[in-house]
C-alpha positions as CSV (number, residue, x, y, z in Angstrom):
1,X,1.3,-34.2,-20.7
2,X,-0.4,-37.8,-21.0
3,X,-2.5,-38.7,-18.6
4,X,-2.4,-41.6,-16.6
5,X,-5.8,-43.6,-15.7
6,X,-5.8,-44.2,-12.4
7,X,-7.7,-47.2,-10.6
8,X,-10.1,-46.3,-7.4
9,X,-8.9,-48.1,-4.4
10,X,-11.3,-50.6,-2.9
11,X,-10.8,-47.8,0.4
12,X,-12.5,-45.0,-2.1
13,X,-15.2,-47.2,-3.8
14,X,-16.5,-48.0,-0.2
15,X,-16.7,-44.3,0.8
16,X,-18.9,-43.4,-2.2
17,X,-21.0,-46.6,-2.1
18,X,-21.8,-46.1,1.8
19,X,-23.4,-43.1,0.4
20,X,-25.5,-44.8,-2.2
21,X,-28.9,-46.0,-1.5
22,X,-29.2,-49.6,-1.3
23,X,-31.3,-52.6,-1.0
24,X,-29.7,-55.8,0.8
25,X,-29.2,-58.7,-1.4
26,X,-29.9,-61.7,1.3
27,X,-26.2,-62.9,0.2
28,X,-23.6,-62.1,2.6
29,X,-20.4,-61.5,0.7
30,X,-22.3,-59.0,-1.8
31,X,-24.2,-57.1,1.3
32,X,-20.9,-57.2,3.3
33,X,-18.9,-56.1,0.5
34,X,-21.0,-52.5,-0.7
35,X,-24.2,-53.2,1.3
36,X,-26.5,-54.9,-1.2
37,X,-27.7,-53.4,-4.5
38,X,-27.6,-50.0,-5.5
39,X,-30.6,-48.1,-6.3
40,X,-30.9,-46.1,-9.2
41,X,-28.1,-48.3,-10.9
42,X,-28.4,-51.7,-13.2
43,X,-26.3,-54.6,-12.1
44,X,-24.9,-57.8,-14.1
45,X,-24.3,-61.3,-13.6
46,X,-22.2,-63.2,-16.0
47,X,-21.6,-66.5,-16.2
48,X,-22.4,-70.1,-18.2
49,X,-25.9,-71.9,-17.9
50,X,-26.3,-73.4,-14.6
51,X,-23.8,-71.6,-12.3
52,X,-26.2,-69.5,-10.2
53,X,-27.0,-66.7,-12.1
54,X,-31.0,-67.3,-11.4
55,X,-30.1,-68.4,-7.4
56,X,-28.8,-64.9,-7.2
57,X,-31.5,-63.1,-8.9
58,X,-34.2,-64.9,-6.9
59,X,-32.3,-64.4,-3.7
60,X,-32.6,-60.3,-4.6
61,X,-36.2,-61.1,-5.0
62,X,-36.4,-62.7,-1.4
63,X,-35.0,-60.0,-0.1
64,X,-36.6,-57.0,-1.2
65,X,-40.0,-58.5,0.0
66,X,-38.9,-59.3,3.1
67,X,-37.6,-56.2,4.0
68,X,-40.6,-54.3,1.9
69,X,-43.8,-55.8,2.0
70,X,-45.4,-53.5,-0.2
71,X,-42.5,-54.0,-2.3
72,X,-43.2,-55.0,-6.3
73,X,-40.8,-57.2,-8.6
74,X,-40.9,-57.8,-11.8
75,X,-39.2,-60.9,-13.2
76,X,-38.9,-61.1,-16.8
77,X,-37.3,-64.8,-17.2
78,X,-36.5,-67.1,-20.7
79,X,-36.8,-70.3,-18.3
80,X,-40.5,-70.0,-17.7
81,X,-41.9,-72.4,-15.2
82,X,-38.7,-74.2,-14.4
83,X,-37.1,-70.9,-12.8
84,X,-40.8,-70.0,-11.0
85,X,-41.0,-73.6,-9.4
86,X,-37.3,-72.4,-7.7
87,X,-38.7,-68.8,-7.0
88,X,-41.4,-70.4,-5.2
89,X,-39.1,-72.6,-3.0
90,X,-36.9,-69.6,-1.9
91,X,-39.4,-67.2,-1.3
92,X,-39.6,-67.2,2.8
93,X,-43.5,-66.3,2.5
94,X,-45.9,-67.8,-0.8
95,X,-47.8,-65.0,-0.4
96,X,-45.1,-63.1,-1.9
97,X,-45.5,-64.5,-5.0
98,X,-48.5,-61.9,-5.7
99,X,-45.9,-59.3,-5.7
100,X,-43.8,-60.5,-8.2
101,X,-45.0,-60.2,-11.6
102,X,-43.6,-63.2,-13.8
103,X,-42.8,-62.7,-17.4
104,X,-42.3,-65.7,-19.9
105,X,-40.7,-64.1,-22.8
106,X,-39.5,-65.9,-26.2
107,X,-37.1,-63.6,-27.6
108,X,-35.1,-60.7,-26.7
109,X,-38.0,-58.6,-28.8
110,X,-40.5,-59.5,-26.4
111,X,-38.3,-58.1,-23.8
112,X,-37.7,-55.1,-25.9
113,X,-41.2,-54.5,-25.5
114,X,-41.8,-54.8,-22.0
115,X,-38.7,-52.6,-21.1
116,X,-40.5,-49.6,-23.4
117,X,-43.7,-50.5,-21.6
118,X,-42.8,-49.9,-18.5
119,X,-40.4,-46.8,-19.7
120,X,-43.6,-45.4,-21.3
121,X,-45.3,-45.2,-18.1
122,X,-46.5,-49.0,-17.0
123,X,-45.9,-50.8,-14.3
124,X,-45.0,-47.6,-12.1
125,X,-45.1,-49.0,-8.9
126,X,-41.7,-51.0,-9.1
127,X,-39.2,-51.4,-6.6
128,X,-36.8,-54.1,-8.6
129,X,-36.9,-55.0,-11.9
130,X,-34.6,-58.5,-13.1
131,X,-33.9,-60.0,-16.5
132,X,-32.5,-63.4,-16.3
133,X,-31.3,-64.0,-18.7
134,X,-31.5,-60.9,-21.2
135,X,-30.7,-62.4,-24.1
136,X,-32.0,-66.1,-23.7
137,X,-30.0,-68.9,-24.2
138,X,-26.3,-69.2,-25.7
139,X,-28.2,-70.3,-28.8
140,X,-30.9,-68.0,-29.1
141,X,-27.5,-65.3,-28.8
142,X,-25.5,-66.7,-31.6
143,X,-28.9,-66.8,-33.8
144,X,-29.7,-63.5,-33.0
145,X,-26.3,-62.1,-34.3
146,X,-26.5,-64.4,-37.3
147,X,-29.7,-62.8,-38.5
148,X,-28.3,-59.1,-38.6
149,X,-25.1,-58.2,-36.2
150,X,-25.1,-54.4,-36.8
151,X,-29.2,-54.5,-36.1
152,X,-28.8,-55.9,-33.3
153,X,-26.2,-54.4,-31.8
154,X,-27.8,-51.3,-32.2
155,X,-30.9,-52.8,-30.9
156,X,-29.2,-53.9,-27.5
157,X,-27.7,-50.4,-27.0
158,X,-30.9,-48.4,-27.1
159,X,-32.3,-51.4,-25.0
160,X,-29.5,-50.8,-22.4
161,X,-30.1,-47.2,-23.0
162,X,-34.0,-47.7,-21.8
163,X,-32.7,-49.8,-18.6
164,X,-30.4,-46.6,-17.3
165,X,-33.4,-44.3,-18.1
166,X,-36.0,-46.5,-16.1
167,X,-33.3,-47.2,-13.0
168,X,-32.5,-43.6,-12.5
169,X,-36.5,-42.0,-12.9
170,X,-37.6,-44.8,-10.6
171,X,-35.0,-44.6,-8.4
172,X,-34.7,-48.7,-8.3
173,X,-31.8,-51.3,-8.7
174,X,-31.8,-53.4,-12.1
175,X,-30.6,-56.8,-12.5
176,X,-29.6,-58.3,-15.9
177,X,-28.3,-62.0,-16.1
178,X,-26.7,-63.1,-19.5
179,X,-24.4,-65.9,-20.9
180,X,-20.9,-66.8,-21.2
181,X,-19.3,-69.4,-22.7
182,X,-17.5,-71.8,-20.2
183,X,-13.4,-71.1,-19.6
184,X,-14.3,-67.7,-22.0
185,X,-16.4,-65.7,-18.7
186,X,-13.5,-64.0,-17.7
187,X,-12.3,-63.2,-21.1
188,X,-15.8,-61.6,-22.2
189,X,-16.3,-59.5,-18.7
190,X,-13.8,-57.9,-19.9
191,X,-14.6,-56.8,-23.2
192,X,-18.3,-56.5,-23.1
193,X,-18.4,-53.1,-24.6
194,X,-22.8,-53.3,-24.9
195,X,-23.4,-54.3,-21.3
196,X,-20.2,-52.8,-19.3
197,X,-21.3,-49.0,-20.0
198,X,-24.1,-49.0,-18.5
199,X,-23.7,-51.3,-15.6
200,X,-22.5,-49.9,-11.8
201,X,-21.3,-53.7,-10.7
202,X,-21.0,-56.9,-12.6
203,X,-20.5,-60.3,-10.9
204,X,-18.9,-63.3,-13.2
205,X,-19.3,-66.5,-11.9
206,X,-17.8,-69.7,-13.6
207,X,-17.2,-73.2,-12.1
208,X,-14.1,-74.4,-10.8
209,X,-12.6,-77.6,-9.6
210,X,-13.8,-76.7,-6.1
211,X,-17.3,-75.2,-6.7
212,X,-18.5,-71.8,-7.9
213,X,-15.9,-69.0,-7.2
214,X,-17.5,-65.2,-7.9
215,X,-15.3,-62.2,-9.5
216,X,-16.8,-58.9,-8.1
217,X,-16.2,-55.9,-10.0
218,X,-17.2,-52.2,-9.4
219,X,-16.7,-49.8,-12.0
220,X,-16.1,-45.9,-11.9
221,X,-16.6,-44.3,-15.6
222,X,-13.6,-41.9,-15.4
223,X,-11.2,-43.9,-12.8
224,X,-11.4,-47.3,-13.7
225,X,-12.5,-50.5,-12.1
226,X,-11.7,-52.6,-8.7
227,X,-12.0,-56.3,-9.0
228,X,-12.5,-58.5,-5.9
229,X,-12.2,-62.2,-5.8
230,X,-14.5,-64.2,-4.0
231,X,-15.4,-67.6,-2.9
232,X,-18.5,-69.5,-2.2
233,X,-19.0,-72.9,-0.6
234,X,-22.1,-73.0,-1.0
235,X,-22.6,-75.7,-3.9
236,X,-26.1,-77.0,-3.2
237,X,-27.9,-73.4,-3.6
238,X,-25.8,-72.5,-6.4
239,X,-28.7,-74.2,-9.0
């Protein structure tokens, strides 16, 4: 007899979720909707430069050491100093800064590297780790395949592979911001066969006549996935 996949009800998600551990994100509609991030589980945003994928990440960061103050972040970003002027503007306390360690990589190698680092046994006192973005600009992407797709992709899955082992010994929630294309975020949430494995919720956002609207999705391995459309109006954080 064939077997028919069958899609969790949003009713269902909720009642695992509640059990989860979780860390509030500071953003209402994702802390309202499954309490805030997951621990032990990595998390993706999707979306084209300048939508609000680094708003979101920083706002996790705001969070955390609010609610933790002996909490630690580390925040590997491509942007550099552009994206740690804006951390620094939405952290409630400056003093908070000393608890987030700031990574200025140049490649996705460099990244590589930190991520076995801290699998090996560094940086043990972590309580959220975010890369944003994880694979550096649209550019640096479509170079990065030109040079050697099968390499790479292989590369990326034992880097994704690293992420999963270092969310579920430490027990903490992983964030990973990467690109899409414009009109094409939709399209590629949905076939992202490197990133969707390994991922417990991914967010798309994309622009839209009326703003930034946010596409929530919550994956279950063996019974599918539950999307939820969402709306935000709020255009001037959204940088």
């Amino acid at each position: 007899m064939e077997t028919i996949d069958r899609v969790k009800s949003l009713q269902e998600i909720n009642e695992e979720l509640e059990k989860s551990i979780k860390i509030t994100m500071g953003i209402d509609i994702i802390d309202n909707l499954i309490g805030g991030l997951i621990a032990g589980q990595i998390h993706s945003i999707l979306g084209e430069s300048g939508v609000g994928k680094s708003w979101f990440c920083q706002q996790a960061i705001n969070s955390i050491l609010t609610s933790d103050r002996n909490a630690n972040v580390i925040y590997s970003d491509f942007s550099g100093n552009i994206r740690f002027q804006n951390l620094k503007k939405t952290l409630n306390c400056e003093e908070f800064l000393d608890q987030v360690n700031f990574f200025h990589p140049n490649s996705i190698l460099e990244n590589i590297i930190l991520i076995k680092k801290i699998v090996e046994g560094q940086y043990s006192d972590i309580s959220l780790l975010i890369l944003d973005t994880i694979f550096g600009s649209p550019m640096q992407l479509i170079e990065l395949f030109g040079e050697s797709k099968k390499k790479w992709t292989r590369n990326i899955f034992y880097f994704m592979l690293d992420l999963r082992k270092i969310a579920i010994r430490r027990n903490i929630p992983i964030i990973i911001a990467h690109h899409a294309f414009s009109d094409a975020s939709k399209e590629l949430a949905s076939k992202d066969r490197l990133i969707d494995p390994f991922c417990m919720t991914k967010s798309v956002l994309h622009k839209s006549s009326n703003g930034s609207s946010l596409d929530f999705y919550i994956y279950n391995q063996s019974l599918g996935s539950t999307t939820i459309k969402l709306y935000s109006d709020r255009d001037e954080d959204l940088e």
